[in-house]
TORPA-4810 file (N, C-alpha, C, O; in nm, 3 decimals):
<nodes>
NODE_1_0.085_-0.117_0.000_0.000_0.000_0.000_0.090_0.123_0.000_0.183_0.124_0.081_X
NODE_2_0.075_0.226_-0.079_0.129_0.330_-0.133_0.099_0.431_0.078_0.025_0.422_0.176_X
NODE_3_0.230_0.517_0.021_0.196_0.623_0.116_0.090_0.739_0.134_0.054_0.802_0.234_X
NODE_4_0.061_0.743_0.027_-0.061_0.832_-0.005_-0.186_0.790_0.052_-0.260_0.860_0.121_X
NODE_5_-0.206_0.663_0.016_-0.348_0.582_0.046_-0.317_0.571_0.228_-0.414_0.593_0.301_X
NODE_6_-0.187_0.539_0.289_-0.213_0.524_0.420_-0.252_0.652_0.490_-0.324_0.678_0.586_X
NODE_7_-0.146_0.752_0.373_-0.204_0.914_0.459_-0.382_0.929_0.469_-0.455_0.981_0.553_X
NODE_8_-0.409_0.861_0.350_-0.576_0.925_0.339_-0.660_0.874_0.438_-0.756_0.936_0.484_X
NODE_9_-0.615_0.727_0.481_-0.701_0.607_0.541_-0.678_0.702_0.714_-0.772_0.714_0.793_X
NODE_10_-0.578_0.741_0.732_-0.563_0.782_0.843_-0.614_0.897_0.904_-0.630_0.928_1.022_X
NODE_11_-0.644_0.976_0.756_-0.685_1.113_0.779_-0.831_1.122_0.795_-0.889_1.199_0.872_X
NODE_12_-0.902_1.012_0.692_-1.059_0.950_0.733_-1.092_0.929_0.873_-1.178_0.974_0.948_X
NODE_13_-0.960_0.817_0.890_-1.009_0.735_1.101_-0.997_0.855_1.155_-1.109_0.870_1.205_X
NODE_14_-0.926_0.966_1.184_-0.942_1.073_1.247_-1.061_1.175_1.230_-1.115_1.211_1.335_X
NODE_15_-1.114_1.232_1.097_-1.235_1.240_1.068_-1.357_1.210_1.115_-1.441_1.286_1.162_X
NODE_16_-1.363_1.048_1.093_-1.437_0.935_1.155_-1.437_1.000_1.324_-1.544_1.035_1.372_X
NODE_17_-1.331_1.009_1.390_-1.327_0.999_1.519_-1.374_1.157_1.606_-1.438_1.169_1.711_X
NODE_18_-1.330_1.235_1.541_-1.362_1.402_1.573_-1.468_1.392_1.577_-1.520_1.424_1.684_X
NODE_19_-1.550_1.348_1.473_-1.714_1.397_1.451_-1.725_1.289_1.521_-1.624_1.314_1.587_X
NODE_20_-1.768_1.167_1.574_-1.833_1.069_1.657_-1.797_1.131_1.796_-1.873_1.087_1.882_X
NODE_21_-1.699_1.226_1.847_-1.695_1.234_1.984_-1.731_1.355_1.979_-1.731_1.422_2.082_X
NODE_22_-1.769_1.409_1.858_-1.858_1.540_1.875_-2.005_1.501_1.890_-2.069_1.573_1.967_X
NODE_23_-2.043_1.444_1.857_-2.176_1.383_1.859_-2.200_1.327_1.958_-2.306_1.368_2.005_X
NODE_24_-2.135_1.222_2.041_-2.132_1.194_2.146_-2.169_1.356_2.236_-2.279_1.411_2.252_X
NODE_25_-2.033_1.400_2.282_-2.082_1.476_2.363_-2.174_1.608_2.324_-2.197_1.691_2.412_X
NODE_26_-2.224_1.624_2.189_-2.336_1.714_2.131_-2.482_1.606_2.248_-2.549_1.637_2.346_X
NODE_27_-2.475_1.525_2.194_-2.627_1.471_2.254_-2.608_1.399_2.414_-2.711_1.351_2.461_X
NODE_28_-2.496_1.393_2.489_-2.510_1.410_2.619_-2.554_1.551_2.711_-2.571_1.578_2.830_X
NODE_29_-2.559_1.603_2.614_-2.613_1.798_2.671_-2.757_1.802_2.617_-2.854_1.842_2.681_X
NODE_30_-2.761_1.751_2.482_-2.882_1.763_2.498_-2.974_1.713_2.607_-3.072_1.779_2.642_X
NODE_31_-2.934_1.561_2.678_-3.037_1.523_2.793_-3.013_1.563_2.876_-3.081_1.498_2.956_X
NODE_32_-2.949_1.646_2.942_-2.912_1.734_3.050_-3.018_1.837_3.070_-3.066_1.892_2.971_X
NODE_33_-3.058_1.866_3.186_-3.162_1.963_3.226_-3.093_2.092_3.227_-2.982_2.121_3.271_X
NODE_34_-3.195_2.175_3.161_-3.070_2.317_3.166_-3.086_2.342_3.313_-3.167_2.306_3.398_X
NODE_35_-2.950_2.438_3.312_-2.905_2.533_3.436_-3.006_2.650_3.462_-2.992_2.764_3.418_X
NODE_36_-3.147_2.589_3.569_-3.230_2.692_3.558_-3.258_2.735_3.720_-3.297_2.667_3.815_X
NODE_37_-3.222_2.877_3.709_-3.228_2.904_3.868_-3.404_2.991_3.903_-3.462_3.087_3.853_X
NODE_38_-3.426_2.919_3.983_-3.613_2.927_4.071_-3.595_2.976_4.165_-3.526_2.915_4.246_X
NODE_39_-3.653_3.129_4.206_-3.663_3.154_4.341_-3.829_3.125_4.358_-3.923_3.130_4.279_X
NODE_40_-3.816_3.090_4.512_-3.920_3.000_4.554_-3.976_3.060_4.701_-3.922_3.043_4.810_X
NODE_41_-4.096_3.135_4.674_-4.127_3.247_4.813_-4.189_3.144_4.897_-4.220_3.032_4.854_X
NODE_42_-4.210_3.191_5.040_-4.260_3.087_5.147_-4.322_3.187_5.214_-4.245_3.263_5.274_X
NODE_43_-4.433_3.210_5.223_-4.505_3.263_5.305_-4.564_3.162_5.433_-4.627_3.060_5.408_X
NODE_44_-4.534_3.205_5.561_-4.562_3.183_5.670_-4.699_3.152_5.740_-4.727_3.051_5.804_X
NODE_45_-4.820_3.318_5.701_-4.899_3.337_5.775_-4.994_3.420_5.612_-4.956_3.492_5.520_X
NODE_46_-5.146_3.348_5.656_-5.213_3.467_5.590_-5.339_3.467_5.661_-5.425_3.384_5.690_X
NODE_47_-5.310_3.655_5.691_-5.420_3.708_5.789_-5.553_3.779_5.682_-5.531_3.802_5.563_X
NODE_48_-5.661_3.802_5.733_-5.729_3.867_5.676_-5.762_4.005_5.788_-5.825_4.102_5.745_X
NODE_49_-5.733_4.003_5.870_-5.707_4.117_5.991_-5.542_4.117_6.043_-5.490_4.032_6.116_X
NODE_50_-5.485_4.221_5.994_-5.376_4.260_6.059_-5.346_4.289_6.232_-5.351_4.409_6.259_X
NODE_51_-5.326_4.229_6.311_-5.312_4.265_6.464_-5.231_4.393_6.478_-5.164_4.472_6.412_X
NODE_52_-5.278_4.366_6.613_-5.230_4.532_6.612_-5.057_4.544_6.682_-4.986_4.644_6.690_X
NODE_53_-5.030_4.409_6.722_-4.867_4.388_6.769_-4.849_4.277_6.697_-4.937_4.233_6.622_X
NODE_54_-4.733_4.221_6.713_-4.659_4.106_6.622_-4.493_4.095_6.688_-4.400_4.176_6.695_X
NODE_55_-4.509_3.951_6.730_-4.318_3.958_6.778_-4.194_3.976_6.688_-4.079_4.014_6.709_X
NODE_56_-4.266_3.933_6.571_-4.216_3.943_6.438_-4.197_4.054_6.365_-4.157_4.058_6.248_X
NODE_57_-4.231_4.162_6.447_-4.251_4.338_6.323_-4.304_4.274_6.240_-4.243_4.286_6.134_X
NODE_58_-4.394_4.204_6.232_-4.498_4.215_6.068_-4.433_4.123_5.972_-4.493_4.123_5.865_X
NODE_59_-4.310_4.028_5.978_-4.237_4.005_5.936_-4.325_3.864_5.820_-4.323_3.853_5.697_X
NODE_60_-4.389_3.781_5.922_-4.440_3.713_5.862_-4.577_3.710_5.835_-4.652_3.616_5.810_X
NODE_61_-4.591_3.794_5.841_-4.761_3.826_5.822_-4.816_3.870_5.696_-4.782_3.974_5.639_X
NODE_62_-4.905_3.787_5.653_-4.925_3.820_5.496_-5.058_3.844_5.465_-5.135_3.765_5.519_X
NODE_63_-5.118_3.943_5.380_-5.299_3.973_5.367_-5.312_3.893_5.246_-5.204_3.856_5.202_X
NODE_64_-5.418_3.855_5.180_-5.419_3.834_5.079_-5.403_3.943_4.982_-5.313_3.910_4.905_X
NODE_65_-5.456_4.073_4.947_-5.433_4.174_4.919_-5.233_4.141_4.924_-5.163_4.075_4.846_X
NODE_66_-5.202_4.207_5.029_-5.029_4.194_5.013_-4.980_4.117_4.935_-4.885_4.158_4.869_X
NODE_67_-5.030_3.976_4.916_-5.012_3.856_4.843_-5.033_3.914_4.727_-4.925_3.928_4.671_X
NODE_68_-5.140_3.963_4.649_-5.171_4.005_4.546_-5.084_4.097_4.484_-5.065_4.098_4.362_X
NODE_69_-5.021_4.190_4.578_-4.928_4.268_4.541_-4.816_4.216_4.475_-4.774_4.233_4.361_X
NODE_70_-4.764_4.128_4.602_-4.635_4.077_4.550_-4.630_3.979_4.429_-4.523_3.961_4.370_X
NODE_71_-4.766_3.904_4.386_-4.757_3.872_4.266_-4.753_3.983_4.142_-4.676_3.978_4.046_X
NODE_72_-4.867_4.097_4.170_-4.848_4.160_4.024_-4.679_4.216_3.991_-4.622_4.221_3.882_X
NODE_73_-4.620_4.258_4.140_-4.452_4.256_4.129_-4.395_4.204_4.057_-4.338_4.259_3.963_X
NODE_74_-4.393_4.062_4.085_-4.312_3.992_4.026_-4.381_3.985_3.877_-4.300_3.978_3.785_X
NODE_75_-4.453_3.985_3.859_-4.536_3.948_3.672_-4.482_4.058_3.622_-4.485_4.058_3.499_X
NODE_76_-4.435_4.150_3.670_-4.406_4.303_3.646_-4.263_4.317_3.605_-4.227_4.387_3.510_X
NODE_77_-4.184_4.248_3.682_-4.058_4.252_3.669_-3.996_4.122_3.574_-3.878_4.122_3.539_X
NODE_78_-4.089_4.015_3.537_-4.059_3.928_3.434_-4.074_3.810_3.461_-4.042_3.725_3.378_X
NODE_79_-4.134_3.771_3.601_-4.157_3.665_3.602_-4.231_3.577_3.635_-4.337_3.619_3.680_X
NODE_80_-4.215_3.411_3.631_-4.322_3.356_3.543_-4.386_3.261_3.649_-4.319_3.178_3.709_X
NODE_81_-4.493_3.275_3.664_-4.525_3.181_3.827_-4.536_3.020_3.769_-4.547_3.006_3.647_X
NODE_82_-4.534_2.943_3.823_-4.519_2.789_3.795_-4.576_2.729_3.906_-4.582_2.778_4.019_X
NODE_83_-4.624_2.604_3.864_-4.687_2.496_3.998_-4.539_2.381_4.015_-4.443_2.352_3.943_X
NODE_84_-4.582_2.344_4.136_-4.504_2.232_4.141_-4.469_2.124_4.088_-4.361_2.067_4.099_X
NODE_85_-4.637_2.068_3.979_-4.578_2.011_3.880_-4.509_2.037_3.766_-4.453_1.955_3.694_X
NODE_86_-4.514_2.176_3.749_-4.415_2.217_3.622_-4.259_2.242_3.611_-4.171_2.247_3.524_X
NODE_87_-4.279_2.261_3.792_-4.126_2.224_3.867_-4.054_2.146_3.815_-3.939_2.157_3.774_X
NODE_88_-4.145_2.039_3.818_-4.132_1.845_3.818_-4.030_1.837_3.702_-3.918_1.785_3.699_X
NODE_89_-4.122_1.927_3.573_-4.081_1.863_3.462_-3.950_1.933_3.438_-3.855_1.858_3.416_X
NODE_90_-3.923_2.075_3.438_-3.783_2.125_3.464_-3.655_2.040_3.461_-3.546_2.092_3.484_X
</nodes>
């Protein structure tokens, strides 16, 4: 076998080999869950009468109204409310 033909055969298996371990690791990312960061509020307490003391300064005390607020906030600023099952699928 000529030198030419071994250069070519060799230059193929390398070919061959670049693109298969590109592909490889092309479609191990694809099944990867993207890098998605969730902030996740916890409300404590929801009053429909505010007291008139709290040990907490008010801290955890939430109206529904207030609640309402802090959602149109956030819809306001861009973001996107989700249930827990949509968590899931994430």
């Amino acid at each position: 076998m000529s030198t030419r033909k071994k250069m070519i055969i060799v230059c193929v298996i390398i070919i061959v080999i670049v693109v298969a371990t590109g592909m490889i690791f092309r479609s191990k990312k694809d099944n990867e869950k993207p890098d998605v960061k969730i902030p996740i509020l916890l409300y404590h307490n929801f009053v429909t009468t505010v007291p008139e003391s709290d040990p907490d300064n008010f801290n955890y005390i939430n109206t529904p109204q207030s609640f309402e607020e802090n959602v149109k906030t956030l819809i306001e600023n861009g973001y996107t409310i989700i249930s827990m099952k949509e968590l899931a699928l994430i």
